[in-house]
C-alpha positions in Angstrom: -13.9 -19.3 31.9 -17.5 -17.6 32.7 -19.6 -20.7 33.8 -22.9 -18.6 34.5 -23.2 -16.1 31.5 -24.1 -12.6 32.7 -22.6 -10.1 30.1 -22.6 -6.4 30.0 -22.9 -4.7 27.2 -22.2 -0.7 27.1 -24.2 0.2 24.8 -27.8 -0.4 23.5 -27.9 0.3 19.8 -28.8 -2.4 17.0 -25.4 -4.5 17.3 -26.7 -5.1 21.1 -30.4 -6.0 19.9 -28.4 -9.0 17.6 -26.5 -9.8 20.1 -29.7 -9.9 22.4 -31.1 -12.5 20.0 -28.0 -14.6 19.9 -27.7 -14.5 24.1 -31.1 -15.9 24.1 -30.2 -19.0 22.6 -27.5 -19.6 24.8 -28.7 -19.2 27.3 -26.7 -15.5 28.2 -28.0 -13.2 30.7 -27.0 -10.0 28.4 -27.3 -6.3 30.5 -26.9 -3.2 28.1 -25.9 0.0 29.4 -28.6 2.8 27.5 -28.9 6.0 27.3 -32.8 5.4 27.2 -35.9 2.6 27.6 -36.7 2.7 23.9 -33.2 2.1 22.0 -33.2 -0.9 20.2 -31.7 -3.4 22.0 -33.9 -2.5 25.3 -36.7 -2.9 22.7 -35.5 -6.4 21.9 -35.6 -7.6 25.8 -32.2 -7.4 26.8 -32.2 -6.3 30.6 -30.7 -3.0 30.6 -29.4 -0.2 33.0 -29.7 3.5 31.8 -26.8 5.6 31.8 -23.6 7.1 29.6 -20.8 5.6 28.2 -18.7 8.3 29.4 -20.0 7.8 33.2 -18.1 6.2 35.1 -20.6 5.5 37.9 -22.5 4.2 35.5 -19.7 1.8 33.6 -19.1 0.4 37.5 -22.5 -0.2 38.0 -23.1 -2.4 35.2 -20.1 -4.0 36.4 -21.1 -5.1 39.4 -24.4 -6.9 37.9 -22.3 -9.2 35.6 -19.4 -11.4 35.0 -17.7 -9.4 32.2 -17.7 -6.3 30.1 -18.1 -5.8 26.4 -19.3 -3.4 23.9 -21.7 -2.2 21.1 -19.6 0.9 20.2 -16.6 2.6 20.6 -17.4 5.7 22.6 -16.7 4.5 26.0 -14.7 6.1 28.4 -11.4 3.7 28.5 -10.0 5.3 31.8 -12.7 3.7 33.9 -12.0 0.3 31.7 -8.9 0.4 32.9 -10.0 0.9 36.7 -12.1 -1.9 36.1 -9.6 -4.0 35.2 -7.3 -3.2 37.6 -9.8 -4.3 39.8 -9.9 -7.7 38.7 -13.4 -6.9 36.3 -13.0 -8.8 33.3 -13.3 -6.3 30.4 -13.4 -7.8 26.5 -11.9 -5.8 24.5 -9.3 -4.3 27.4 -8.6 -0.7 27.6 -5.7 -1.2 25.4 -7.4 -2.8 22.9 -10.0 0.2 22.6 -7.8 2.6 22.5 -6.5 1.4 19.4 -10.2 1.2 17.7 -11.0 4.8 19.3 -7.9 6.8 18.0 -6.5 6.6 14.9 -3.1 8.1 15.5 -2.8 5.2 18.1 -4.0 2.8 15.9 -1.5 4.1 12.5 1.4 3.7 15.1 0.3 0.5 16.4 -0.3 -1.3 12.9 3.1 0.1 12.1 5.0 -1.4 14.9 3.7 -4.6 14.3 4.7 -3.9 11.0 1.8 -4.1 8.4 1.5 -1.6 5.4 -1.0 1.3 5.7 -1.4 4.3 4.1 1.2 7.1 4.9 0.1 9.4 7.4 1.3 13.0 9.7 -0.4 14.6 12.8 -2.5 17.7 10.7 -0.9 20.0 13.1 2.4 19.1 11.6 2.4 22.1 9.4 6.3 20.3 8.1 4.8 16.8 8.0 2.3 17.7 5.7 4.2 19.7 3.1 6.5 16.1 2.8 3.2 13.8 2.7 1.4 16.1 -0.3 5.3 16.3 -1.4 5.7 12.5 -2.0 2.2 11.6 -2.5 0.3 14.7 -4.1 -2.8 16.2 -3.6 -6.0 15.3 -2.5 -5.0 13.9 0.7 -7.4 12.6 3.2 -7.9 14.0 7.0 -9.5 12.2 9.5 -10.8 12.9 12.9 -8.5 11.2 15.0 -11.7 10.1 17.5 -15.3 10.0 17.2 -15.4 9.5 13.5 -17.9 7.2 11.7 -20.2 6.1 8.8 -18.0 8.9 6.3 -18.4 11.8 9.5 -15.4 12.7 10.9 -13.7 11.6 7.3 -12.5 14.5 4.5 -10.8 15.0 1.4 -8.7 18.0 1.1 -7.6 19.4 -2.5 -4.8 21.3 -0.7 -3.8 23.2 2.2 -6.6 25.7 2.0 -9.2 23.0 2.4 -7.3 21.1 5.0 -7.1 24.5 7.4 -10.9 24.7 7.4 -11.3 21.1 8.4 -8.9 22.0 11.0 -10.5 24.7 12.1 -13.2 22.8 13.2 -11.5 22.2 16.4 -9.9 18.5 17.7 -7.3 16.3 16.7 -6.8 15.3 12.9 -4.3 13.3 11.3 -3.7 13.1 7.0 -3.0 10.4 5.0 -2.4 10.0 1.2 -5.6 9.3 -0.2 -5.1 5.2 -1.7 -6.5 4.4 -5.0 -9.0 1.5 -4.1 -9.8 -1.5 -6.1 -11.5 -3.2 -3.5 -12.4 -2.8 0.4 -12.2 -5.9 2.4 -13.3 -6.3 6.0 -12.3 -9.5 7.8 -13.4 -10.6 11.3 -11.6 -12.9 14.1 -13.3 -13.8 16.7 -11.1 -14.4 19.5 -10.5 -15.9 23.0 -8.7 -14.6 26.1 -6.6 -17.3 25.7 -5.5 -16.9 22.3 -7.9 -19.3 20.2 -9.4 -17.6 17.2 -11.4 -18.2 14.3 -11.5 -16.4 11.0 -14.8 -15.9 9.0 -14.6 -15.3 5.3 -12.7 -12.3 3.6 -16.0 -9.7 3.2 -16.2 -7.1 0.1 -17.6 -4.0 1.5 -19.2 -1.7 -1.4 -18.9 2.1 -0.1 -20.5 5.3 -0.7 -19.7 8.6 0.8 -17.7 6.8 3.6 -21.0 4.6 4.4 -21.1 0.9 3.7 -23.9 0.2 1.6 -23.7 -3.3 0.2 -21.4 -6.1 1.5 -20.2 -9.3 -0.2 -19.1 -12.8 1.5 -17.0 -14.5 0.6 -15.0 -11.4 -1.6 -14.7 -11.7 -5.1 -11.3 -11.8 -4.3 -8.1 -14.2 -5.0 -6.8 -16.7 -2.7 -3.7 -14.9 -2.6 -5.3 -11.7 -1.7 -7.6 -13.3 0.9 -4.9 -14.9 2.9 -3.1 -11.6 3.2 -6.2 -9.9 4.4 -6.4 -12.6 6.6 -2.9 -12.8 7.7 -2.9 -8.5 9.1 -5.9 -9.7 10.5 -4.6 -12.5 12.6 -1.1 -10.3 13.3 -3.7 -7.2 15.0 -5.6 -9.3 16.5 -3.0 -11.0 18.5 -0.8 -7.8 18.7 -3.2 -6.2 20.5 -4.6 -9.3 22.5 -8.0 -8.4 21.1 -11.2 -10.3 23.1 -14.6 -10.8 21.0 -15.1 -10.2 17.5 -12.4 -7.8 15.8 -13.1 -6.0 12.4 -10.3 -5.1 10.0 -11.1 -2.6 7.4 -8.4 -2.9 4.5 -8.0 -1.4 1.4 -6.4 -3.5 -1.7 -5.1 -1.1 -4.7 -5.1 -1.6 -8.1 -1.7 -3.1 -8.1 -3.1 -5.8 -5.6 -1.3 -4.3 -2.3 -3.4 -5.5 0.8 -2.9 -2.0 3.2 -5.0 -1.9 6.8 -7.2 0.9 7.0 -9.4 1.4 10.5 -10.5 -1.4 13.2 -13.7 -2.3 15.0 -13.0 -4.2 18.6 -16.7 -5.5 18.5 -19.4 -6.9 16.2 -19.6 -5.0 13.5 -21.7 -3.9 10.6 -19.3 -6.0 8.0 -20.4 -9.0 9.6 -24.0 -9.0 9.5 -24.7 -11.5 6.7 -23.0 -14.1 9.0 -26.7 -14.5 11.0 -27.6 -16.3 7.9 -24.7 -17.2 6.2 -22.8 -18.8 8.5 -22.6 -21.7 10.8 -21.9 -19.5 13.8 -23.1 -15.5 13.6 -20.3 -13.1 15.0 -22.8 -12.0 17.6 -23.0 -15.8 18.8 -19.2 -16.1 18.5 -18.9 -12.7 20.2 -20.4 -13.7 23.1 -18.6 -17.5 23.2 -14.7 -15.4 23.3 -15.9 -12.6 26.0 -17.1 -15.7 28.0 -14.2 -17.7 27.3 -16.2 -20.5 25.8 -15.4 -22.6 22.9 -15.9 -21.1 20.0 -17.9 -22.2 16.8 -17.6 -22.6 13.3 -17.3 -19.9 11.0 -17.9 -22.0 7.7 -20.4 -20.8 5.1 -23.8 -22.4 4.6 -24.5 -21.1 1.0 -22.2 -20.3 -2.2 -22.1 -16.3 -0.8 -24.3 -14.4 1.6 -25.0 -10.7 0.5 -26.2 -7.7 2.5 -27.6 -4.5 1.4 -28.0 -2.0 4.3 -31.1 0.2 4.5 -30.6 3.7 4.9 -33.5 5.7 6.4 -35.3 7.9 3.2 -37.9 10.2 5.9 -39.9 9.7 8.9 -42.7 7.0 7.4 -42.9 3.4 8.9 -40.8 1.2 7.2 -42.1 -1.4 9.1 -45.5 -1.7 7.3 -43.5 -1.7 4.3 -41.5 -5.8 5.2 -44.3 -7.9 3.7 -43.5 -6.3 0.3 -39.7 -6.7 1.3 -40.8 -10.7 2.2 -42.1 -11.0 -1.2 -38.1 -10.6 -2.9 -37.6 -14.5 -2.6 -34.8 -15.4 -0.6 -34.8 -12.4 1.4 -33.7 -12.0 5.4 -35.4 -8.7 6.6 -33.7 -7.2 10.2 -34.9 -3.9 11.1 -33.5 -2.2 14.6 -36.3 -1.2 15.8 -35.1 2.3 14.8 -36.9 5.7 13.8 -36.3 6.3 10.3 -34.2 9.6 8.7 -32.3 10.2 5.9 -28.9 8.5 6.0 -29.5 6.4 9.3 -28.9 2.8 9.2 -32.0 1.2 10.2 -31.7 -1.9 9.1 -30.2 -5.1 6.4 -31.5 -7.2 3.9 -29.6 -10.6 3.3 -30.0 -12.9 0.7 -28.0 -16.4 0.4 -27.3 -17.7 -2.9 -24.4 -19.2 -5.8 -23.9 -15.8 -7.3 -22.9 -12.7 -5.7 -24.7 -10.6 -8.7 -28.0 -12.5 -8.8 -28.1 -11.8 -5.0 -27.4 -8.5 -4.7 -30.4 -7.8 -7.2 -32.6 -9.2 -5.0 -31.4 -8.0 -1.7 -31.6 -4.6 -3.4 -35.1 -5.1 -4.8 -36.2 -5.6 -1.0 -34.2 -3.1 0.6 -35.5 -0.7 -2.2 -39.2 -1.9 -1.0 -38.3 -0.9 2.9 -38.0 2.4 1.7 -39.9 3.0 -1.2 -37.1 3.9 -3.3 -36.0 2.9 -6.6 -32.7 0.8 -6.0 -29.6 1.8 -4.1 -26.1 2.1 -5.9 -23.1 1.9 -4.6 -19.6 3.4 -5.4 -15.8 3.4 -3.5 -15.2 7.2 -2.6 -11.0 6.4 -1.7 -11.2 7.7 2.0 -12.7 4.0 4.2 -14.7 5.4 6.0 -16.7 3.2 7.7 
């Protein structure tokens, strides 16, 4: 157990600026590694040293400064992680762990020996594989980027083997899967300790569109009996993998009520975000407790449901000047990242806590439509999870 709080963060984006605000009030020296002085968690006061993910000079640098290692994203380089380790640096998630977030093969083949349903899948360069998967399954079918992917890039549907040879001649590794037919997506998030000790927070809807999540739902409009599967695979990956910190499992449930695990996330994550408000303890705040190897806190709800609408960046005008008229939407929690504004880029959430998802979501849409001007935002599954 870390009595003195110095975390490292690789990273600097908006998951590192909230997790900036929860290290303040514990007291937590948090260190990001940036890329520059005016990303948003840098902007937000967390100390920070600039460099790469994918340096390794730079990776052993911030871990000399602190007592452990954690992240904002994925795209870190794991073989340095795993140096690190070796060495005795306490690194939350491990290299092992991160692998399984970064690569999806790794992760299919993981999630099937510890044996939870998924969708089927092949390596794309399986020319044989993929005749038997569109064979048993049909056409479309869905290729994925097996690293690097995320917020729908990285994601495609393919009508049949003409399309899926021009996503592959994009260059790098792909796998395919049969496309699911979604009902729902769920996310659920365990926040976990070196030790073993975890805590579950609510079963999340998330409402997708074009492999972005646009809208998110806690707890699910979901049945116990779904919820407790979804919370079950969760619970099996995160102590099949020996995950550290807050873990994020993307599921799928069909129309027949199958519970399938789609994709992971071995830090806080976007699924989460209405626990600031919503919940006792914020998965940035628990986060930071598990890398530390503190007690962790309650995850129990403080409102019937907690709703979040994400805003997506319209062009290049300050949405900034625009909050007060967001403030006026009663009930609603503005967070911006601090974040230049384009089309398509998360730069912010609205939530709103209330009794009933639907009456909720109107508002938290009314003020996320006021950040950017716009006339409301819809929402729509597109079958692929992307996240």
């Amino acid at each position: 157990m870390s009595a003195s709080g110095r975390v490292g963060m690789v990273g600097a984006g908006q998951l590192a600026r909230m997790t900036q605000r929860a290290a303040i009030d514990l007291g937590v020296h948090l260190t990001v590694l940036a890329t520059g002085p005016d990303e948003p968690a840098v902007s937000a006061g967390a100390l920070h040293r600039l460099g790469a993910a994918d340096d390794p000079a730079a990776l052993r640098a911030l871990a000399s400064e602190v007592d452990v290692i954690t992240l904002d994203h994925e795209l870190v380089d794991t073989a340095t992680l795993a140096s690190l380790e070796a060495q005795g640096v306490p690194v939350r998630p491990s290299a092992r762990a991160l692998r399984v977030a970064q690569d999806k093969l790794v992760a299919r083949e993981t999630f099937a020996a510890l044996g939870l349903p998924g969708p089927a899948h092949v390596v794309a360069s399986d020319a044989d594989g993929v005749d038997e998967l569109a064979a048993a399954h049909g056409w479309p079918l869905v290729a994925k980027a097996r690293t690097g992917g995320y917020d729908g890039r990285g994601v495609e549907v393919v009508a049949d083997h003409a399309a899926l040879d021009a996503v592959l001649a994009r260059g790098g590794e792909w796998i395919v899967e049969q496309r699911i037919p979604i009902a729902l997506e769920l996310a659920v998030l365990v926040a976990r300790r070196p030790g073993g000790e975890s805590v579950v927070y609510p079963v999340v809807e998330t409402l997708q569109r074009d492999g972005i999540c646009h809208e998110l739902v806690m707890p699910a409009r979901i049945g116990a009996d779904v919820a407790d599967r979804a919370i079950a695979i969760a619970h099996a990956i995160a102590d099949g993998i020996d995950a550290v910190g807050i873990l994020a499992v993307e599921q799928f449930v069909t129309p027949e009520g199958e519970v399938l695990v789609n994709e992971i996330a071995v830090r806080p994550h976007n699924s989460g975000h209405a626990t600031i408000e919503g919940c006792a303890t914020s998965q940035f705040t628990n986060h930071l407790r598990a890398v530390l190897d503190w007690p962790l806190g309650p995850t129990t709800m403080l409102a019937g449901c907690a709703v979040t609408v994400n805003v997506l960046g319209v062009d290049g005008s300050d949405v900034a000047a625009r909050v007060p008229a967001a403030l006026a939407v009663e009930g609603a929690r503005v967070h911006l990242y601090g974040k230049a504004s384009r089309p398509g880029r998360k730069i912010g959430h609205v939530t709103v806590l209330g009794h009933d998802p639907d009456v909720a979501l109107v508002a938290a849409r009314r003020a996320a439509a006021a950040l950017t001007a716009t006339g409301g935002n819809g929402t729509g599954g597109d079958g692929t999870g992307g996240r």
